[in-house]
ROTORMAR-769243 format. One record per residue (C-alpha): residue in three letters; x, y negated, z negated. Coordinates in steps of 0.25 Angstrom, whole numbers. Example, Ala and Ser with C-alpha at 12.3 -4.5 7.8 and 13.67 -1.06 7.14 Angstrom:
% ROTORMAR-769243
 res     x     y     z
 Ala    49    18   -31
 Ser    55     4   -29
//
This chain:
% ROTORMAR-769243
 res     x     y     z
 Unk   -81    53    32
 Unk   -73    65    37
 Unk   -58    64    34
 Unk   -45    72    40
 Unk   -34    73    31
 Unk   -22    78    33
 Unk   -12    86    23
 Unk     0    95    27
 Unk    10    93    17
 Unk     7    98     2
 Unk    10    83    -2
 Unk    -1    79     7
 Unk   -10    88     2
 Unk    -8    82   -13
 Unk   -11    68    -5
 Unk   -22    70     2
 Unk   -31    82    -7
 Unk   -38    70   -18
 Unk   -41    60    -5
 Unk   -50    74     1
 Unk   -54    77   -11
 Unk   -59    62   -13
 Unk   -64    60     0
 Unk   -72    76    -1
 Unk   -79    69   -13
 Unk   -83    58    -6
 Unk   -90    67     2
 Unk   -81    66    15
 Unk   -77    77    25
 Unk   -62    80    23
 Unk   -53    87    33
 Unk   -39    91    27
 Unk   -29    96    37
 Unk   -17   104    33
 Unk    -5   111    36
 Unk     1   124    30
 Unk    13   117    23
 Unk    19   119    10
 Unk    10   121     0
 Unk     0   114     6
 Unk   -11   126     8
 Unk    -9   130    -7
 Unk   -12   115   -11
 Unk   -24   113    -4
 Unk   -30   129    -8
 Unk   -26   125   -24
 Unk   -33   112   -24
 Unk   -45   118   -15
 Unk   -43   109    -4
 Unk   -50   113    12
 Unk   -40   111    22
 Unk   -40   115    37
 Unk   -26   120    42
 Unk   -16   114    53
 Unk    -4   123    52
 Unk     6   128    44
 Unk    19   120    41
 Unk    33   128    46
 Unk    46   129    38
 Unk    53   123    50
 Unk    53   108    55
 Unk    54   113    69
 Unk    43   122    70
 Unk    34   111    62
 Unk    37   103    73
 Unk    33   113    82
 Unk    20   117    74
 Unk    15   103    73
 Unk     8   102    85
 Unk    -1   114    84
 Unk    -3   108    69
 Unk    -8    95    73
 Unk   -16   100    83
 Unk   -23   110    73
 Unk   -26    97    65
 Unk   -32    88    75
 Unk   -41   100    80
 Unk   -46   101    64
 Unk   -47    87    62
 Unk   -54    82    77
 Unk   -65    95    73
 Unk   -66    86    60
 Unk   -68    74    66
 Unk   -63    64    54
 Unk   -65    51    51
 Unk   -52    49    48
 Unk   -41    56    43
 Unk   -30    55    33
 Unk   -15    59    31
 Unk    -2    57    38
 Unk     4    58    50
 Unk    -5    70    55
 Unk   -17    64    52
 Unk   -10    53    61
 Unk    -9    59    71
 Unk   -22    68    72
 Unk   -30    55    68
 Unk   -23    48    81
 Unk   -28    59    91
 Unk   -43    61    83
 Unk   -44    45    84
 Unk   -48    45    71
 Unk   -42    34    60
 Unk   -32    41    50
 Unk   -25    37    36
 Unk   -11    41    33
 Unk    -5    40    20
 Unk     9    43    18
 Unk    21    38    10
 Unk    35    43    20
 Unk    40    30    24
 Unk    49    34    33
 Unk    50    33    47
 Unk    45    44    54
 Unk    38    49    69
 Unk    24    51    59
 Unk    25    38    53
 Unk    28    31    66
 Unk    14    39    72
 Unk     7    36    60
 Unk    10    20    60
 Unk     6    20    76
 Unk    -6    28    77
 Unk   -18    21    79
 Unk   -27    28    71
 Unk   -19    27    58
 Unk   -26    17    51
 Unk   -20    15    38
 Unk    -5    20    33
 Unk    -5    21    16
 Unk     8    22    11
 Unk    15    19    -1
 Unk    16     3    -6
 Unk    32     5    -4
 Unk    34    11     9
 Unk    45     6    19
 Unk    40     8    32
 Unk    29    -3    38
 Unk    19     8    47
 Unk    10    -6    50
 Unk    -2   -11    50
 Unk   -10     3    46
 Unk     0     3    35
 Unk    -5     2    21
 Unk     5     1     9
 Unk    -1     6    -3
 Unk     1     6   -17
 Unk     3    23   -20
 Unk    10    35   -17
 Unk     3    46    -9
 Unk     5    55   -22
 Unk    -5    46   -29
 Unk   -15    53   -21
 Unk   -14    66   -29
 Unk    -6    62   -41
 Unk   -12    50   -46
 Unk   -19    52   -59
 Unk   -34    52   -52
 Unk   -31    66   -47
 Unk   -20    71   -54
 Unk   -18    78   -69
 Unk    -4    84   -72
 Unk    -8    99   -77
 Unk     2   104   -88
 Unk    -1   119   -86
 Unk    10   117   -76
 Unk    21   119   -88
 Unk    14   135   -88
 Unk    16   135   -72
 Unk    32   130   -74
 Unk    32   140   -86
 Unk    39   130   -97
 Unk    34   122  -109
 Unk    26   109  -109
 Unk    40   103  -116
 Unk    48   109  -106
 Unk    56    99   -94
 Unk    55   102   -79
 Unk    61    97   -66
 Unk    55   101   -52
 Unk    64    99   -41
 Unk    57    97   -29
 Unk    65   102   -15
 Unk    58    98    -2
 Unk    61   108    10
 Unk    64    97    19
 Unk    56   103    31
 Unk    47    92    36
 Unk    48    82    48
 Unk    51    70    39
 Unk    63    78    32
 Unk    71    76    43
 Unk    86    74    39
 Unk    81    72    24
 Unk    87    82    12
 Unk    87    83    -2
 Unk    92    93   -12
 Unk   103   104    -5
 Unk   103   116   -11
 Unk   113   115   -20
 Unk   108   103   -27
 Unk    96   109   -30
 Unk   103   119   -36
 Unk   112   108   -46
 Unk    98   101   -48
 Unk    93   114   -53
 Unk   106   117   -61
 Unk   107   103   -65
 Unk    92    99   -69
 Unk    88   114   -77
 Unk    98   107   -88
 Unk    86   100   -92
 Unk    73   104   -87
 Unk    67   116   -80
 Unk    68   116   -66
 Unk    57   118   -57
 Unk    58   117   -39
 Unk    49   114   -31
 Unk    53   117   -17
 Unk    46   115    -3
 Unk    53   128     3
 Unk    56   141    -3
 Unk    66   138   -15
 Unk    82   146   -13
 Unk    84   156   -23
 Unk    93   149   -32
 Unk    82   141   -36
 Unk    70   151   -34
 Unk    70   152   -51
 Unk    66   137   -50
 Unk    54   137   -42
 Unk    42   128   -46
 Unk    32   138   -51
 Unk    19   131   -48
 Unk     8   131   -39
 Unk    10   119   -29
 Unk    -3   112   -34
 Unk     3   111   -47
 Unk    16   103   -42
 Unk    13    91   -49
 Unk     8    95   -61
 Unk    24   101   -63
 Unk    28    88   -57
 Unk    20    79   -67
 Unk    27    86   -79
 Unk    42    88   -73
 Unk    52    81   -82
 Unk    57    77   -66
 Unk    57    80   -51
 Unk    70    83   -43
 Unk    66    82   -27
 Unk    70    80   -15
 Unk    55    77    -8
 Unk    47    65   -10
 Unk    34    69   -12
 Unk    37    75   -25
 Unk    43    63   -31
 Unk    33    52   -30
 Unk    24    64   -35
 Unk    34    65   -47
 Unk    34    50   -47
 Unk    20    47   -50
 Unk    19    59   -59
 Unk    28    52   -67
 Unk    40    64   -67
 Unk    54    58   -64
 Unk    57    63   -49
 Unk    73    62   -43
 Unk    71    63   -29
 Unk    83    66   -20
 Unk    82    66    -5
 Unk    90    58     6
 Unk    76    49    10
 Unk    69    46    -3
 Unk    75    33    -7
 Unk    69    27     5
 Unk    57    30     3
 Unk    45    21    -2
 Unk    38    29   -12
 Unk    54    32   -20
 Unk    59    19   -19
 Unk    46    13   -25
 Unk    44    26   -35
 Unk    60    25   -41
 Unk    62     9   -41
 Unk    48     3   -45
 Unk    44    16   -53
 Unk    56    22   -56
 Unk    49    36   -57
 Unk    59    43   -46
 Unk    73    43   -43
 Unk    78    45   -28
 Unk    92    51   -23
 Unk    99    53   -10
 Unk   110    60   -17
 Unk   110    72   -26
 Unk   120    69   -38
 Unk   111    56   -42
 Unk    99    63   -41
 Unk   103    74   -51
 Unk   110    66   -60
 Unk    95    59   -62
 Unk    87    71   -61
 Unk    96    74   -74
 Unk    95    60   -79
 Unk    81    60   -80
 Unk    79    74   -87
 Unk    88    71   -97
 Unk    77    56  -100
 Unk    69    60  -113
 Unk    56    51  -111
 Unk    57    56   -94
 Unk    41    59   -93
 Unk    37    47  -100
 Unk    45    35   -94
 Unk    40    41   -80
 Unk    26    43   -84
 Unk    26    28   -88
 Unk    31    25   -75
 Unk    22    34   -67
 Unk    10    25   -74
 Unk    14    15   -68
 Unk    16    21   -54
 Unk     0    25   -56
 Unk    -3    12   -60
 Unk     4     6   -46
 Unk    -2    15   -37
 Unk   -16    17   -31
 Unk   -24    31   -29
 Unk   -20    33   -15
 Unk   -32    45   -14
 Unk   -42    34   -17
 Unk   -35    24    -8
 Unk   -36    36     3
 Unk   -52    40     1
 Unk   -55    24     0
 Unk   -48    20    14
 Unk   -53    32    21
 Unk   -68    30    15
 Unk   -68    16    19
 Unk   -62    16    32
 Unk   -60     7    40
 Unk   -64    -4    30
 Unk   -53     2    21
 Unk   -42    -1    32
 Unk   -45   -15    33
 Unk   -46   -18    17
 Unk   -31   -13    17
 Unk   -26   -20    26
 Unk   -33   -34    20
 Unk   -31   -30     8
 Unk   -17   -22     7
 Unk   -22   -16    -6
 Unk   -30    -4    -9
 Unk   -43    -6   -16
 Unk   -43    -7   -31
 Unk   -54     4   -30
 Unk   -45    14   -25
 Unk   -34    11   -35
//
């Protein structure tokens, strides 16, 4: 088959990189089409990935705006050339798939109500919506409710092995704690009217939280200079690897904590959106590996709580067992629809369940 797959965030490149692999070494044609954006280039060149370029991502929400027409454009040029079978990823691939006429999967996880979302759940040639089991809104008939989270894709043990020459990257001792605070920039469409940590709290987090642990940030701009001698000194390929063996996670973006989640490293999210979200209420009330705050006093006061828990690690990698346990490969589930479709499409919808071979 040939396959268009679409990746321009850095998360989405994590997503989607062991569904091409899998599909490459079942000897299908794979098209991956990416934007400049964050570290999204550096990613893709560490883990030897071929891509073919739609633009580059700008630090202002007006001019992506203005940009994303010549972007999308690029991309339906690269992927009508292509010619695919079908093509995978969100909302772009959406939309290119509904002027190619060509059927598309999307797989997301951001249930909120959004233009993209509202396109996604009406375009025709969308023909199956994979989300997260708990997700609160209803996108119809194309949608399928499935038992994981997108993270799974890269972090489920099939694919992943926590590395521990990461304490030499961080400079510190196997025996040594440490917190990475994770601050998102806020500069996407979907950010709109959302915050998390001003600047001053960051700067009592910091103050508050090198009590006991070192402190690490990781931050999707360039970091002020009070908190420069903070920086996260790692290659971005090797993020996870310093979140798997963090002592806990402070952030104010979601991505990160459900990463942290099924990890098994406690994550205290604050932002004025989380708690409403699917994957948080299901990851704090049935698994009780995160804890989620619209105000920052509480959130502190946890991230402090927490550190000062002896056997930390431990209770969280019990729980995380059982989070792997729950939850299927997503990348399998992927490569199996898109492999056996349309058949795949009509044993879904019969069946509401994923097939125990993928699981």
């Amino acid at each position: 088959m040939k396959i268009v797959v679409f990746a321009i965030t850095p998360a989405q490149v994590h997503t989607f990189r062991n569904i091409v692999r899998t599909l490459e070494n079942k000897e299908h044609q794979v098209k991956l089409i990416v934007r400049d954006h964050a570290d999204v280039l550096p990613l893709l060149n560490t883990y030897g990935i071929k891509y073919s370029l739609c633009g580059k991502a700008r630090k202002s929400r007006y001019t992506k705006y203005l940009e994303a027409v010549p972007q999308v454009l690029k991309a339906y040029r690269i992927a009508r050339r292509f010619d695919p079978d079908v093509l995978l990823g969100g909302s772009l691939a959406a939309f290119i798939g509904f002027f190619l006429r060509k059927p598309c999967f999307v797989l997301g996880d951001t249930d909120v109500k959004t233009i993209q979302n509202l396109f996604v759940t009406r375009n025709p040639f969308v023909k199956i919506i994979i989300t997260p089991a708990l997700f609160n809104l209803d996108l119809g008939k194309k949608h399928f409710r499935c038992n994981m989270y997108k993270e799974l894709a890269y972090l489920h043990p099939n694919y992943y092995k926590p590395d521990p020459s990461i304490y030499d990257l961080l400079g510190i001792g196997k025996d040594d704690k440490y917190v990475i605070l994770r601050f998102n920039a806020f500069d996407s469409a979907h950010d709109t009217g959302r915050h998390g940590f001003s600047f001053s709290e960051k700067l009592e987090l910091v103050e508050q939280l090198r009590k006991y642990a070192y402190i690490f940030i990781s931050y999707q701009s360039e970091l002020p200079k009070e908190l420069e001698p903070y920086k996260l000194p790692i290659p971005p390929h090797r993020i996870h690897d310093a979140l798997y063996y963090a002592q806990l996670l402070v952030c104010d973006t979601g991505t990160m904590a459900t990463e942290a989640a099924v990890l098994g490293t406690p994550a205290v999210n604050y932002s004025s959106f989380a708690a409403y979200l699917g994957n948080f209420i299901e990851l704090e009330r049935k698994y009780n590996l995160i804890y989620s705050f619209r105000q920052f006093e509480p959130a502190i006061k946890k991230a402090a709580e927490l550190l000062q828990q002896p056997d930390l690690k431990e209770q969280w990698a019990k729980k995380r067992q059982r989070v792997l346990a729950d939850k299927v490969d997503i990348t399998q589930l992927v490569v199996w629809a898109i492999e056996n479709y349309p058949q795949s499409l009509s044993k879904v919808k019969e069946d509401s369940s994923i097939p125990k071979t993928v699981k």
